[in-house]
MARROTOR-620023 format. One line per 3 residues: their letters; for each residue x negated, y, z negated of N, C-alpha, C. Coordinates in steps of 0.2 Angstrom, whole numbers. Layout:
# residues N
A	X/Y/Z/X/Y/Z/X/Y/Z ~ ... .
END
This chain:
# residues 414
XXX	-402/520/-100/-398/514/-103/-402/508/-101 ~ -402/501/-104/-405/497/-104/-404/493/-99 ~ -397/494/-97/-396/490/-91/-397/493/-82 .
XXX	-399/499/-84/-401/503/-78/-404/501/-73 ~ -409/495/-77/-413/489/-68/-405/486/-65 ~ -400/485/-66/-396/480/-63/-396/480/-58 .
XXX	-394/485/-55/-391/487/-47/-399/489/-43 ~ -406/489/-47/-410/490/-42/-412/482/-43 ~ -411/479/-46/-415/472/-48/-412/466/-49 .
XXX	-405/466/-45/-403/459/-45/-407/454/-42 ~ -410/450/-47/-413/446/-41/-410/440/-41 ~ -409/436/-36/-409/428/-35/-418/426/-34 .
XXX	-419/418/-32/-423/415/-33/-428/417/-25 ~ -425/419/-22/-428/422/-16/-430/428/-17 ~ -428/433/-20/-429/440/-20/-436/435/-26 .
XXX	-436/434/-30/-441/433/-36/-449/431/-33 ~ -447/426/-29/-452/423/-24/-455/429/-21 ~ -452/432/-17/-452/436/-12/-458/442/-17 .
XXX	-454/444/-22/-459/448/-29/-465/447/-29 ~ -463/440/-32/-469/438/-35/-478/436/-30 ~ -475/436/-24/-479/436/-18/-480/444/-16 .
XXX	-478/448/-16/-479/454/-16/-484/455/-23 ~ -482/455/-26/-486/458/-33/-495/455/-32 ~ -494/448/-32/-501/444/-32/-506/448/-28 .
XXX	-502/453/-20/-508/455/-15/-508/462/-18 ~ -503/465/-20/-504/472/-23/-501/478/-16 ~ -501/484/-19/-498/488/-13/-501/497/-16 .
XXX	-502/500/-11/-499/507/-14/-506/509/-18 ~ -507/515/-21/-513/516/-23/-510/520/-31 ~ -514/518/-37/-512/520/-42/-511/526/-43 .
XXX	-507/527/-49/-506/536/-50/-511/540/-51 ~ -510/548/-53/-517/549/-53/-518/550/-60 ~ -526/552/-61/-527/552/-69/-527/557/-71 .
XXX	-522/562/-69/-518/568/-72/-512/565/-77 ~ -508/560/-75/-502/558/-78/-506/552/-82 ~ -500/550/-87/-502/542/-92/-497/539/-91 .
XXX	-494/534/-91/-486/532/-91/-485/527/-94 ~ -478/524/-98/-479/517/-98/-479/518/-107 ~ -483/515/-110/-481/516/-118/-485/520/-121 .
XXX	-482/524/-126/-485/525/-130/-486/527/-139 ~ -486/527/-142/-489/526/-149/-492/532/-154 ~ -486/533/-157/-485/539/-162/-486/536/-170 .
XXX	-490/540/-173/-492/539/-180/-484/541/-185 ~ -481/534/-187/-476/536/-192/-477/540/-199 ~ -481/542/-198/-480/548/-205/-481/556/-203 .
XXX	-487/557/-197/-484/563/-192/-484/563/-187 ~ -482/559/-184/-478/558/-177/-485/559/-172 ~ -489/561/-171/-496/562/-167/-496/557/-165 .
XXX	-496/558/-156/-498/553/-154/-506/548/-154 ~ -507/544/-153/-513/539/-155/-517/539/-149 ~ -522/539/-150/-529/537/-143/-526/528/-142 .
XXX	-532/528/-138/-532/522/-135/-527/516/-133 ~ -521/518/-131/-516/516/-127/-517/515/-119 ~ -518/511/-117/-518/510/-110/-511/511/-106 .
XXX	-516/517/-101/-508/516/-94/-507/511/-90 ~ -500/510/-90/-497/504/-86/-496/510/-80 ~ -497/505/-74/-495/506/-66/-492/502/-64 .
XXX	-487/504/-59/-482/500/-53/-484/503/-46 ~ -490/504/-43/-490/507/-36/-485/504/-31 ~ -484/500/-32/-479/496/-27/-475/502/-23 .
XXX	-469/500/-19/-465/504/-17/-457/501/-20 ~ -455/504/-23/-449/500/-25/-446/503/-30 ~ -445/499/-37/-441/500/-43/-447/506/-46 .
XXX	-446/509/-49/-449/512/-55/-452/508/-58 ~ -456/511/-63/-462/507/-68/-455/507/-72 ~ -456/499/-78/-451/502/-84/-456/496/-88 .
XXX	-455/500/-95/-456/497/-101/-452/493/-108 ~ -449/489/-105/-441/486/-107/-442/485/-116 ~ -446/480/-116/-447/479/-124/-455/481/-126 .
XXX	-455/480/-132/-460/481/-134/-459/477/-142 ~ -465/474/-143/-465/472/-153/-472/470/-154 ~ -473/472/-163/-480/472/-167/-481/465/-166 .
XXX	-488/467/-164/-491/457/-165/-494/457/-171 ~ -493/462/-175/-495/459/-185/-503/461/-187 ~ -507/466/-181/-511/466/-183/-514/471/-180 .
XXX	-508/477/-179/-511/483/-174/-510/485/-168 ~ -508/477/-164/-509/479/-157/-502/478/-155 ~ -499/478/-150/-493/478/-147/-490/472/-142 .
XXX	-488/466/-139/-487/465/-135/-479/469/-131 ~ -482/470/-123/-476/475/-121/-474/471/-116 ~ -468/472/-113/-464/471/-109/-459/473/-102 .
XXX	-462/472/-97/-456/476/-92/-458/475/-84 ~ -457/480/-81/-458/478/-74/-466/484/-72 ~ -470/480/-72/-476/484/-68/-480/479/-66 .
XXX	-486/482/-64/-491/477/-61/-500/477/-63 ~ -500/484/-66/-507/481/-67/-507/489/-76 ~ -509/489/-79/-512/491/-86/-519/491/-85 .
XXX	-520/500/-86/-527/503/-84/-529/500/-78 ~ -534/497/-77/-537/497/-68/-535/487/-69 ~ -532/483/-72/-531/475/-72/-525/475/-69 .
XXX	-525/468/-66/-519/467/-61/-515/464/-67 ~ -510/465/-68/-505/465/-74/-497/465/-75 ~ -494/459/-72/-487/456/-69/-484/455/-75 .
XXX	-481/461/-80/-473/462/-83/-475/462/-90 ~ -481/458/-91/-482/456/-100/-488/457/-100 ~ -490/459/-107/-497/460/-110/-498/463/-117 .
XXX	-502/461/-118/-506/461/-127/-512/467/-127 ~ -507/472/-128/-512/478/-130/-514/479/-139 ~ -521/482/-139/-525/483/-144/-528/487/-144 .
XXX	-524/494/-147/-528/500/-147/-534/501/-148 ~ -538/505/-142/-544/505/-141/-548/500/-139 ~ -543/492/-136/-547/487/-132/-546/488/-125 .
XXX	-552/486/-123/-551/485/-114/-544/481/-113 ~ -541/482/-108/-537/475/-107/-540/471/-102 ~ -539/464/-102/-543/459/-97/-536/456/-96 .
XXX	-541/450/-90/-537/445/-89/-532/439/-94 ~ -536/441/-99/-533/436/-105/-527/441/-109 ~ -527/445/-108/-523/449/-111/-516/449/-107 .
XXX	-517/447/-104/-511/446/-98/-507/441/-97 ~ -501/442/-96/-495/435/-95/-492/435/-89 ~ -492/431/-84/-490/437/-76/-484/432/-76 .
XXX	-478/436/-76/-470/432/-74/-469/432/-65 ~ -463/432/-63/-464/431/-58/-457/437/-59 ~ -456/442/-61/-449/445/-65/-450/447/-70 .
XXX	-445/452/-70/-445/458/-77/-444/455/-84 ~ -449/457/-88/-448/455/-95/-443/460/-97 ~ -437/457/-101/-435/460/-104/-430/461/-111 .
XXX	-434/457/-113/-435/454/-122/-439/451/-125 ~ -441/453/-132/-446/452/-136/-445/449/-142 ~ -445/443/-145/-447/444/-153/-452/438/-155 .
XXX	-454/439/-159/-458/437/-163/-458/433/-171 ~ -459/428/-169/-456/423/-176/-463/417/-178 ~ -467/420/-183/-472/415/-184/-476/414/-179 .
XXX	-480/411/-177/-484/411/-170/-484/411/-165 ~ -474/412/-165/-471/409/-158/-471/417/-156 ~ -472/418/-150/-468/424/-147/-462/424/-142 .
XXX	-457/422/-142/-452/420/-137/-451/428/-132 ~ -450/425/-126/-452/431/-119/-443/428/-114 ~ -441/434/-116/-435/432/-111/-435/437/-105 .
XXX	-432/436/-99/-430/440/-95/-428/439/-87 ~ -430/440/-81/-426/438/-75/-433/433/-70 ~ -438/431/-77/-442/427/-72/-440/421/-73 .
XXX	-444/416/-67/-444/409/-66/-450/407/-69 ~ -457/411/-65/-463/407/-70/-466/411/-73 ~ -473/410/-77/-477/413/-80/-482/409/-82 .
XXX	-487/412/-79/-493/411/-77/-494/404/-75 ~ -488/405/-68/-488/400/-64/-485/394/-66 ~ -482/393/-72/-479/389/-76/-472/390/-74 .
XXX	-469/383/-72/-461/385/-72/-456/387/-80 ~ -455/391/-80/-451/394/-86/-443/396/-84 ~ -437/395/-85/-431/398/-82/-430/405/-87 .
XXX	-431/409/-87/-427/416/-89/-431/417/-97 ~ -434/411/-100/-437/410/-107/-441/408/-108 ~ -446/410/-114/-453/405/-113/-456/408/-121 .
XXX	-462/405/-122/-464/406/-129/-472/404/-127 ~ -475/411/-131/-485/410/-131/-484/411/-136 ~ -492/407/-140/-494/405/-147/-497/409/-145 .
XXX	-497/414/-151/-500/421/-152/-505/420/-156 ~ -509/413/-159/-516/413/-159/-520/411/-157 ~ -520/411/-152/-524/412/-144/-519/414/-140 .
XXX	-515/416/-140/-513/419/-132/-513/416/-127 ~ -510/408/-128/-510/402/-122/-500/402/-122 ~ -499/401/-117/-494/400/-117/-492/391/-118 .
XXX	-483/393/-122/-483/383/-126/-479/381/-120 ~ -479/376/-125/-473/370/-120/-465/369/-122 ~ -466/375/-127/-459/376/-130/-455/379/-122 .
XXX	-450/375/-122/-445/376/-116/-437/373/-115 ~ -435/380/-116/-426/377/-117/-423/374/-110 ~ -428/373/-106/-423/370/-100/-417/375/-96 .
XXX	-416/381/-97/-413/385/-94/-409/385/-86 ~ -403/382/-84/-403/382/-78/-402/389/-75 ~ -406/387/-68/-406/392/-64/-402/393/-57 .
XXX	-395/397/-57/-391/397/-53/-391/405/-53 ~ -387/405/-47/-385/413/-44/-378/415/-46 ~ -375/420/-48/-370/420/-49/-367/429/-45 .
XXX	-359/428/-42/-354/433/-39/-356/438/-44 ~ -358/444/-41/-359/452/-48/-357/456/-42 ~ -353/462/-44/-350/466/-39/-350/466/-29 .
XXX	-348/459/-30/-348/459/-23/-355/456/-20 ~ -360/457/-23/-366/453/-22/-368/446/-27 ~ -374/444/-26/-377/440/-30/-383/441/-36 .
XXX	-382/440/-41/-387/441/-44/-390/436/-49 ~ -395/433/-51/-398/427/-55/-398/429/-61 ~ -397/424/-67/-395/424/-71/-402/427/-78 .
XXX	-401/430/-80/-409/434/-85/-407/433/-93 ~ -412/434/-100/-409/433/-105/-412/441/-104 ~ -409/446/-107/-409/451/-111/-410/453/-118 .
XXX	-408/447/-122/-409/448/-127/-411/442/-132 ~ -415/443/-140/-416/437/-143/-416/440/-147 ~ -413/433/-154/-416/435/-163/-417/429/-164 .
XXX	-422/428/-169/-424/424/-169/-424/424/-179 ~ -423/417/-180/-424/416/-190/-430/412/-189 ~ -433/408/-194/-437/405/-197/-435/398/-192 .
XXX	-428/395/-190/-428/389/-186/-425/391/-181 ~ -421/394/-178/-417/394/-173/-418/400/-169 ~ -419/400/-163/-421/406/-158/-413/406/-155 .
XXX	-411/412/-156/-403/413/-153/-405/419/-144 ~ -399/417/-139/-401/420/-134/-396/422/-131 ~ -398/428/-127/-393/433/-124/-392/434/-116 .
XXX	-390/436/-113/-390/438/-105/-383/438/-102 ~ -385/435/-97/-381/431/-92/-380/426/-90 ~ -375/420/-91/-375/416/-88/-379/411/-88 .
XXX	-382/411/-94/-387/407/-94/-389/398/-97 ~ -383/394/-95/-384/386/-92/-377/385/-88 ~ -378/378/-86/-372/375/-81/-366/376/-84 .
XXX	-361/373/-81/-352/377/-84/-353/371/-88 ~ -352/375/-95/-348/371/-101/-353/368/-102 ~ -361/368/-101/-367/366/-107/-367/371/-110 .
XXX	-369/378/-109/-370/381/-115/-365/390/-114 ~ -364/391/-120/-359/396/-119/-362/405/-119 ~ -359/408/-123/-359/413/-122/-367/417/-126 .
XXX	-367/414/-131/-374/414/-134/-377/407/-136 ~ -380/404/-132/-385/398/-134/-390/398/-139 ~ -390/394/-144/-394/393/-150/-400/386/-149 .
XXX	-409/388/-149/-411/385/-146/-416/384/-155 ~ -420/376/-157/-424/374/-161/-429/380/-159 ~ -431/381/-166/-438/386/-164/-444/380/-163 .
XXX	-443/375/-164/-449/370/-164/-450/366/-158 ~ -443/361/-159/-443/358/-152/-439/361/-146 ~ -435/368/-147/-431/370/-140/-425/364/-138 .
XXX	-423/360/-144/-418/358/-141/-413/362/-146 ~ -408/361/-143/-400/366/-144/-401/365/-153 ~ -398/371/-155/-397/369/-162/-393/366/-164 .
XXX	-392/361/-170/-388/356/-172/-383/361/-175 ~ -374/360/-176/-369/364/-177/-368/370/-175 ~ -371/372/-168/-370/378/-166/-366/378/-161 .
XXX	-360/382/-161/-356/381/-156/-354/385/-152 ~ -359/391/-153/-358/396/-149/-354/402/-151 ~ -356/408/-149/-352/413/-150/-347/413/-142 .
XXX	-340/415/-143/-337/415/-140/-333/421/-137 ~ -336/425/-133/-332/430/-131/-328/430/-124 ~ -332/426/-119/-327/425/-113/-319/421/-114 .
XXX	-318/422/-110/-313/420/-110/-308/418/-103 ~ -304/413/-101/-304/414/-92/-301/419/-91 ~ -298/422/-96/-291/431/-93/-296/435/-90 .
XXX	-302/436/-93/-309/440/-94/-312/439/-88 ~ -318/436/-88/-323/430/-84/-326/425/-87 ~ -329/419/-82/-332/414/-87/-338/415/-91 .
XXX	-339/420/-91/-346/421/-94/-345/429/-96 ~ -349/428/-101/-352/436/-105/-359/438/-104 ~ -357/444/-102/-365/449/-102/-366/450/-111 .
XXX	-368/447/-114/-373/450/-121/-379/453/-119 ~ -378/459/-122/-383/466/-122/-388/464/-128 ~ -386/465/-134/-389/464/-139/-388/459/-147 .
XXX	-391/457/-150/-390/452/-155/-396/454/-161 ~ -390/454/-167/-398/454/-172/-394/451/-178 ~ -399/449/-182/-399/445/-187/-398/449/-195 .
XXX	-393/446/-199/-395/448/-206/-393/443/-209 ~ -396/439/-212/-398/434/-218/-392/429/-213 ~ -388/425/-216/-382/420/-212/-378/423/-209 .
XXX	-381/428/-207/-374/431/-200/-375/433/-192 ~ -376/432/-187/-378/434/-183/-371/441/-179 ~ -374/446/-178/-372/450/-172/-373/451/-167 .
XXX	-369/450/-162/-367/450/-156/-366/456/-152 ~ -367/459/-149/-363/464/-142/-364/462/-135 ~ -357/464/-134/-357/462/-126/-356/465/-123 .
XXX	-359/467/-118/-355/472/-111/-349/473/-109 ~ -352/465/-105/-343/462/-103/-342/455/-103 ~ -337/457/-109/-330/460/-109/-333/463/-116 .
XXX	-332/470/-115/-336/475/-121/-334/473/-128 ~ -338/472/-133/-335/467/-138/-341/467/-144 ~ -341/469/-150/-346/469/-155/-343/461/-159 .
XXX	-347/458/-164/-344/455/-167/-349/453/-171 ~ -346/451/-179/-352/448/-184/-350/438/-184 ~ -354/436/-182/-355/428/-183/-358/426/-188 .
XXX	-356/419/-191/-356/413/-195/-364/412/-190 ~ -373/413/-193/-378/412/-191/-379/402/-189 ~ -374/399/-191/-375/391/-194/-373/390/-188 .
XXX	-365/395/-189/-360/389/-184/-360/394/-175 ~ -359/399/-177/-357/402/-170/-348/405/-173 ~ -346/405/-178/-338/405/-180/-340/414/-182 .
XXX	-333/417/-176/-337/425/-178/-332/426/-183 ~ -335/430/-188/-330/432/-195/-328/438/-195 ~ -332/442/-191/-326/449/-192/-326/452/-183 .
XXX	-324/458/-183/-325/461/-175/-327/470/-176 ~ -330/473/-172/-331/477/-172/-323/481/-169 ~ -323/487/-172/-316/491/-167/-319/495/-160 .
XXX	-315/496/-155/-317/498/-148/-321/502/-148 ~ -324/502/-145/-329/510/-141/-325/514/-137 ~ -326/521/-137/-325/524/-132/-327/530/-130 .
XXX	-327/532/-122/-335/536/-123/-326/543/-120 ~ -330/549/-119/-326/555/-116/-329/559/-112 ~ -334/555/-109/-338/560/-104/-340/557/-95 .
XXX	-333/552/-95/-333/548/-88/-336/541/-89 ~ -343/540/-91/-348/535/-92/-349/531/-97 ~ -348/524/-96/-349/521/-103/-342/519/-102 .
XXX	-339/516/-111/-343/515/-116/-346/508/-116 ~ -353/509/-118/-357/502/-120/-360/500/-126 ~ -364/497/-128/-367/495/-133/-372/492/-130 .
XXX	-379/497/-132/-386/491/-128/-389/490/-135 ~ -387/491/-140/-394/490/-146/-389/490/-153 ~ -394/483/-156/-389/481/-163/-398/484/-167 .
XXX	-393/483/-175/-400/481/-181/-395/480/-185 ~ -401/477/-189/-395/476/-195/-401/473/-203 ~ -397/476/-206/-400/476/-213/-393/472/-220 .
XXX	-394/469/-226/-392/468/-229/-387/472/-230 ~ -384/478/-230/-377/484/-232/-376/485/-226 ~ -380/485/-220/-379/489/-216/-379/487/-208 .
XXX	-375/486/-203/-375/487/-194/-373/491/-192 ~ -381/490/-187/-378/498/-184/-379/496/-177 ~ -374/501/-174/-373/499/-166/-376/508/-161 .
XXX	-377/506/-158/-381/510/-151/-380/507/-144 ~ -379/514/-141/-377/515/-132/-375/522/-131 ~ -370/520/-128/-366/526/-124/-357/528/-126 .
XXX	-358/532/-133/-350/530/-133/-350/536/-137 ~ -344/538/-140/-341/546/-143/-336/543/-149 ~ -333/537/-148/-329/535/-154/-328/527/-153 .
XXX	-327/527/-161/-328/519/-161/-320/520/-165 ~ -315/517/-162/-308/515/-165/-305/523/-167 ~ -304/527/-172/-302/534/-171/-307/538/-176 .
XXX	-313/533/-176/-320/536/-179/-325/541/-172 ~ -326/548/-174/-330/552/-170/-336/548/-171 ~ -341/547/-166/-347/545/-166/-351/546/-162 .
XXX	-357/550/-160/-362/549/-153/-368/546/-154 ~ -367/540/-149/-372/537/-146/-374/531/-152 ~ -374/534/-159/-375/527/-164/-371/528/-170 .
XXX	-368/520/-174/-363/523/-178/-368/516/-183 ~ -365/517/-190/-365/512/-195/-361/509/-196 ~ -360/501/-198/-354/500/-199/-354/494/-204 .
XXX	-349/493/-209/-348/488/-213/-350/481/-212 ~ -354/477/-215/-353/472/-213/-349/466/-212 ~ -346/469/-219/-339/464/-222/-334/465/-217 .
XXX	-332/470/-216/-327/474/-209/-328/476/-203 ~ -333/475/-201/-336/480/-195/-332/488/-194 ~ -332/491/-197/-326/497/-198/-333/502/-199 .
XXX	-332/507/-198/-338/513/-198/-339/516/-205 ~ -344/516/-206/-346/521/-212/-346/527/-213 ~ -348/531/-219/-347/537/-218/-355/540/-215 .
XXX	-360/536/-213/-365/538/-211/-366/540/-204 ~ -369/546/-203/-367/548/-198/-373/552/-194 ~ -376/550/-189/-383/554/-186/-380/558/-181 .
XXX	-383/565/-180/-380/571/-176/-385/568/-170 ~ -384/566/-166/-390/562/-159/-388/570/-153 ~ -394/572/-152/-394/579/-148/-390/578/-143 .
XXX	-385/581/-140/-380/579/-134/-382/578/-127 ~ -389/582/-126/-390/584/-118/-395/577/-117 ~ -393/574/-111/-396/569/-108/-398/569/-101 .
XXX	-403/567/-99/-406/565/-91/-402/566/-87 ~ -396/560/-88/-391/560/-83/-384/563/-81 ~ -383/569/-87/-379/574/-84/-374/571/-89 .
XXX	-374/563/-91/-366/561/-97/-368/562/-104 ~ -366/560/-106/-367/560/-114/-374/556/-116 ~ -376/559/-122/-383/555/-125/-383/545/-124 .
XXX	-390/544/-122/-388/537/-125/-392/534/-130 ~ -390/530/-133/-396/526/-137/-397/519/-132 ~ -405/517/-132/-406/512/-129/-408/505/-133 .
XXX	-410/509/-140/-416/505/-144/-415/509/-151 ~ -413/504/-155/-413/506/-163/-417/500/-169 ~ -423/503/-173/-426/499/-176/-425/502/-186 .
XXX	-422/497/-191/-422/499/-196/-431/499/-199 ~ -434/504/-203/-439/501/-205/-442/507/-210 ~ -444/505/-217/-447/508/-223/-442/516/-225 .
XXX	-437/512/-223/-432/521/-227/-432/526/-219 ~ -431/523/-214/-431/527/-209/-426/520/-206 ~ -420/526/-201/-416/523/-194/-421/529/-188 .
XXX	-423/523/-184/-427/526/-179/-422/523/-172 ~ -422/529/-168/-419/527/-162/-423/531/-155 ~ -419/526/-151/-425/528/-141/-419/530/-137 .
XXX	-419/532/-132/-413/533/-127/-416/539/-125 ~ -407/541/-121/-411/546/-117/-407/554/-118 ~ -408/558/-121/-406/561/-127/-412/567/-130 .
XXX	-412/573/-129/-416/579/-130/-414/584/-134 ~ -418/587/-135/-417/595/-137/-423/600/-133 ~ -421/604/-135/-428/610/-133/-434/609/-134 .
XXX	-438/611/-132/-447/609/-137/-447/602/-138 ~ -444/598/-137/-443/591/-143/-446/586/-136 ~ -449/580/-137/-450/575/-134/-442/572/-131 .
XXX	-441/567/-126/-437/566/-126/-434/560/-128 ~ -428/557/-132/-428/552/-133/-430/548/-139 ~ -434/549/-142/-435/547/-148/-436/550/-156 .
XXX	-433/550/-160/-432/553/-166/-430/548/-170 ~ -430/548/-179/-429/545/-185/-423/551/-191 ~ -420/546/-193/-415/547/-194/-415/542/-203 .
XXX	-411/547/-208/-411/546/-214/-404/541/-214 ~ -407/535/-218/-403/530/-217/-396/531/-223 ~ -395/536/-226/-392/535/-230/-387/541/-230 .
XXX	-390/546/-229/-386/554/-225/-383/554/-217 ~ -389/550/-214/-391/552/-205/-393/557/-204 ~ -394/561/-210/-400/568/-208/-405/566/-202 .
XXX	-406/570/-196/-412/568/-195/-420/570/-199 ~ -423/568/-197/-430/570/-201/-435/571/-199 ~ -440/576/-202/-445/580/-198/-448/575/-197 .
XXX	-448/570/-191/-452/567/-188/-452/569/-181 ~ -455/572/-178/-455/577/-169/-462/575/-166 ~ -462/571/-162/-467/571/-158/-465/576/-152 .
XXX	-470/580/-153/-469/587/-145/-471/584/-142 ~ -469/586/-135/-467/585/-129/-470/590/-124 ~ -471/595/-122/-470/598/-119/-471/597/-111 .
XXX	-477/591/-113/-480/589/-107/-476/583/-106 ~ -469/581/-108/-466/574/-106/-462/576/-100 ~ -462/571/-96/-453/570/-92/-449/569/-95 .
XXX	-443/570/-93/-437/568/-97/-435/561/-92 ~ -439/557/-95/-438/550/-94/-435/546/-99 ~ -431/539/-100/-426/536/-103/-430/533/-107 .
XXX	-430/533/-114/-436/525/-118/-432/522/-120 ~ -435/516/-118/-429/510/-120/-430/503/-121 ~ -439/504/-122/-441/500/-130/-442/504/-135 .
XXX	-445/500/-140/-445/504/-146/-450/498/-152 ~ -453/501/-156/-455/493/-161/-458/500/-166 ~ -458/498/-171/-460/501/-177/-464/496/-183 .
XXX	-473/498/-185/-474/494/-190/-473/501/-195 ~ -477/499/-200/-480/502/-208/-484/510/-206 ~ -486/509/-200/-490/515/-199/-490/517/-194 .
XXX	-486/515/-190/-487/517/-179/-478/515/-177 ~ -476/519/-175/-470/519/-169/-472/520/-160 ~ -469/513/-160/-471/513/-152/-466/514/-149 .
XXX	-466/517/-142/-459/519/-137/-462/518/-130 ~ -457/517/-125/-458/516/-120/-451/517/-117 ~ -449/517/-109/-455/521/-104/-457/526/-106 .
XXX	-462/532/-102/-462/537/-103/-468/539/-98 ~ -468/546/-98/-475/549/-92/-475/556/-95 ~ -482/557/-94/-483/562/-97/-488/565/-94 .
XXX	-491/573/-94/-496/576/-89/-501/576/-95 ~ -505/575/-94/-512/574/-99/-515/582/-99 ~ -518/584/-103/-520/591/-105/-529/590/-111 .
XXX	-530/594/-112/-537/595/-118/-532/590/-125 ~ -525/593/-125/-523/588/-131/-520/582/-130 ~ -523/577/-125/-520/573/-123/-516/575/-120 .
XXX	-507/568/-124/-500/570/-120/-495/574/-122 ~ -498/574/-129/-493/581/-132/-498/587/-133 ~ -493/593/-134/-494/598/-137/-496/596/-145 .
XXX	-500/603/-149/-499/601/-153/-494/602/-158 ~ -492/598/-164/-485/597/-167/-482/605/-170 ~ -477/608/-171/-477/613/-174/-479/612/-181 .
END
């Protein structure tokens, strides 16, 4: 699940610092070139996976490597996101701009001081949310944006405040998790992120100048019975409606794109296997949202792991994906990461079958049929992927580790 860094990666501005000084001198000696790890890159028409993908490393001693976001830079290559420190033999802190079959350099890299853990992409602009403070040495609070033609980082900056906030008994600093972006307004998701009563539960930022969007008034799900703030897990956009979900207080919801005014509500989740329910992953298309996490029923509709839902109603549809039940951690399936794209529902989590890769499969947007799309596995771990980005011809996924063999990292496909 997406929120898995929490409990290893609370960080305040001391813990960040502290990182961020650690990373710069390096630690630990990299994996060996038996295994690959970190992202990799399947051909959408037969799922084979692609050469020239660079492994990401974390020798450090600490968190695990993770692969949090991933999205198409329009022209083949990938920028990714997450907690490591160097890709192939470069020192390489959270972010970077891969191009199948290029070296990666120092240009290729974005070094934060903290986990990236949101990606989108809106015309030149690439907006980077997550638990850092700077990049590339640049003070940024939790958000930042590089002009993706050159790969310099801008001056677009929403001024984010940076405070600590009470989370189960400790302290944790506040992160964005999540972003959608339209043609003018970058909309932002997390934790608590500006001072009491400047900005609310979802802040709406100018995609040009970064200042607050005019008529936005936020989506509102906190409440003081609740707590003063919401964790938003994820948000996606379809034409003037924005979607919402939130952790906590667990809560789907469709909004008015303009105002922040939510028009309809999603019905409760609920999981039957101890864990959960959550929601880490939206998508949405014209007819259609779809929600993803950790759940078995939404209201007194059966559903694992992802459901379809009305948009006029948020009420479930009759579309329905049979998501494999066995999972890593012993509870129910999860979904981590769902991308609508060219007549395919593609989803990541952490979710198996036998023979099968773990985690990633596509899905007939109109039955839920699965569809013979299988990248084998044989040589994978049963590791959690929990980016995902889909173009015209290549699906990306992340994390993952696999043992390398004569046929790369899979077998070959049945």
């Amino acid at each position: 699940m997406r929120r898995h860094w929490l409990s290893g990666r609370e960080l305040g501005s001391a813990a960040l610092a502290v990182a961020s000084a650690f990373l710069l001198v390096g630690a630990g000696a990299r994996a060996t070139a038996d295994y690959k790890s970190g992202l990799f890159v399947a051909s959408a028409s037969t799922a084979r996976l692609l050469p020239g993908v660079p492994a990401f490393h974390k020798p450090s001693a600490g968190d695990d490597l993770n692969v949090d976001a991933v999205v198409s830079d329009g022209k083949g290559g990938w920028y990714v996101g997450g907690d490591f420190t160097e890709v192939d033999a470069t020192p390489c802190m959270n972010l970077v701009h891969v191009r199948l079959g290029q070296s990666i350099t120092p240009a290729s890299c974005f070094a934060t001081n903290g986990t990236v853990l949101a990606l989108a992409l809106q015309g030149r602009k690439l907006f980077i949310g997550g638990l850092f403070t700077e990049i590339r040495a640049h003070k940024r609070n939790y958000l930042a944006a590089v002009d993706v033609t050159n790969d310099s980082l801008s001056s677009w900056d929403a001024h984010l405040a940076h405070r600590r906030v009470a989370v189960h008994g400790g302290f944790q600093g506040p992160y964005v998790q999540a972003i959608a972006v339209s043609p003018r307004v970058v909309y932002v998701g997390g934790q608590l992120l500006g001072q009491a009563g400047a900005l609310r539960d979802v802040p709406a930022f100018d995609v040009v100048t970064a200042r607050p969007a005019p008529g936005w008034r936020s989506v509102q799900l906190s409440t003081p019975k609740t707590r003063p703030y919401a964790e938003i897990a994820a948000l996606a956009l379809s034409g003037h409606r924005l979607v919402v979900a939130a952790a906590y207080p667990s809560a789907t919801v469709e909004s008015d794109a303009d105002t922040g005014r939510i028009l309809a509500r999603a019905q409760p989740i609920h999981s039957g296997d101890g864990n959960g329910p959550f929601i880490d992953a939206l998508a949405a298309t014209g007819s259609t949202v779809y929600i993803a996490g950790e759940f078995t029923q939404i209201g007194n509709v059966r559903r694992s792991a992802v459901a379809a839902l009305d948009p006029r109603t948020m009420r479930p549809t009759g579309w329905h994906a049979h998501i494999p039940g066995r999972s890593t951690s012993g509870f129910g399936s999860t979904i981590s990461a769902i991308v609508v794209q060219r007549g395919r529902v593609y989803v990541a989590g952490d979710f198996y079958s036998p023979r099968e890769i773990v985690g990633v499969a596509a899905f007939d947007p109109v039955s839920g049929h699965r569809l013979p799309w299988i990248v084998s596995g044989k040589n994978f771990s049963p590791i959690v992927f929990d980016a995902l980005a889909v173009t015209r011809n290549t699906v990306a996924f992340g994390t993952g580790e696999c043992k390398i063999d004569q046929n790369g990292c899979s077998s070959p496909n049945p």
